[in-house]
VEXDREN-2710 file (C-alpha; in Angstrom, 1 decimal):
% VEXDREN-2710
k/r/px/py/pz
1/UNK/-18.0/-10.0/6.3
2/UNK/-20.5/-8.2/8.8
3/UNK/-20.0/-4.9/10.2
4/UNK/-20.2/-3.5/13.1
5/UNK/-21.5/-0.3/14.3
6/UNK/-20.0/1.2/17.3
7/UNK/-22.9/3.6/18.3
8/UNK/-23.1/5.6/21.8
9/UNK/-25.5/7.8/22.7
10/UNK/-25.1/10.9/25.4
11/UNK/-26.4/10.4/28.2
12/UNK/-27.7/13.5/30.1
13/UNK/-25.5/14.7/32.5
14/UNK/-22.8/13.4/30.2
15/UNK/-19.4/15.8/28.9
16/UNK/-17.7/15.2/25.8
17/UNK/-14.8/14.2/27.2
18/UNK/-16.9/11.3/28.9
19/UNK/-18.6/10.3/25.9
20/UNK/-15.8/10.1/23.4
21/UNK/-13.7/7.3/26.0
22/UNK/-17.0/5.3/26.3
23/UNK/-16.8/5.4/22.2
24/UNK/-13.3/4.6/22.5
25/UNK/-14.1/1.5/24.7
26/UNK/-16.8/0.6/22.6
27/UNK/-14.7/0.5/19.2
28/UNK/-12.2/-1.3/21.1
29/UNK/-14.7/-3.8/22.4
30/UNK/-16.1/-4.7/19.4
31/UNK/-12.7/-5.6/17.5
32/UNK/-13.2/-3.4/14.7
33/UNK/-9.6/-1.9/14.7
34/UNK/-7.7/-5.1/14.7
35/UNK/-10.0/-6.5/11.8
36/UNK/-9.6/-3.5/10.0
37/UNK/-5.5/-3.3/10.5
38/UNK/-5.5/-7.0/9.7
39/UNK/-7.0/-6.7/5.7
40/UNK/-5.3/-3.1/5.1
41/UNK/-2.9/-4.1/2.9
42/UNK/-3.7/-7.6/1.2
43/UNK/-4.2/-7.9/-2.0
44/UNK/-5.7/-10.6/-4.5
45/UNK/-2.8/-12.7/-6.1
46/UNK/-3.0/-12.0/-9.6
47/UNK/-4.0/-14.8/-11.8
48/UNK/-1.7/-17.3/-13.7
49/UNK/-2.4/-15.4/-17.1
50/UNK/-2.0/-11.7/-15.7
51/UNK/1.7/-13.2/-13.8
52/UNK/3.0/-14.7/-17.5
53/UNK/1.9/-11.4/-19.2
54/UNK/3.9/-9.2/-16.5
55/UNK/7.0/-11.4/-17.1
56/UNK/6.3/-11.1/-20.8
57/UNK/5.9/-7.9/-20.5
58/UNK/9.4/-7.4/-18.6
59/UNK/11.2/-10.1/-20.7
60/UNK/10.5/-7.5/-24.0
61/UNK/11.5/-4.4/-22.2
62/UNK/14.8/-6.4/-20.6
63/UNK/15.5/-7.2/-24.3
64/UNK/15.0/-3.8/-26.1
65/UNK/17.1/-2.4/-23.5
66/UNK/20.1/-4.8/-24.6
67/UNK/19.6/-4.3/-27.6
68/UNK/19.9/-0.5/-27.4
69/UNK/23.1/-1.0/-24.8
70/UNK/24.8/-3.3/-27.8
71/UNK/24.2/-0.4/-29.8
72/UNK/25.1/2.3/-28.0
73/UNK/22.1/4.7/-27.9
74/UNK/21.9/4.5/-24.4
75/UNK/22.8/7.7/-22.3
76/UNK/25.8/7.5/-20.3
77/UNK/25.4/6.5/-16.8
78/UNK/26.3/9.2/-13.9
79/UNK/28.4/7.6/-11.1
80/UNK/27.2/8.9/-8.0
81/UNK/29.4/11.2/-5.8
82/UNK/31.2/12.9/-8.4
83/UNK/31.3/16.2/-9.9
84/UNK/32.5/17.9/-13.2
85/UNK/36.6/18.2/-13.3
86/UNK/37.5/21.3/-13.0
END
């Protein structure tokens, strides 16, 4: 992937104001921003090992937590929305 350098130099009887649109032109010109948006968020798809290990992983935990429901040592669950009696 090659990058590109949006560069912009002032020109004499240039103000800021000027020179920061012609930037902003530039930068749009050059497609930068769309590329950039485009590979934000992707991410490599792990491997076939690394994808059974996770499910491995969860299939253990999934199983320790039955095992601890069946015996009861779980905490008791709070229902949402209600408060102590009074």
């Amino acid at each position: 992937m090659s990058t590109v350098n949006a560069e912009v130099k002032k020109n004499p009887n240039e103000n800021a104001i000027s020179l920061i649109r012609r930037f902003t032109k530039r930068v749009q010109g050059s497609g930068v921003i769309p590329r950039v948006r485009s590979i934000r968020y992707n991410q490599r798809k792990p491997n076939h090992s690394r994808m059974k290990k996770d499910a491995l992983v969860v299939l253990g935990m999934r199983k320790e937590y039955e095992l601890l429901d069946k015996l009861g040592k779980l905490p008791e669950k709070k229902v949402r929305g209600q408060k102590g009696k009074k």
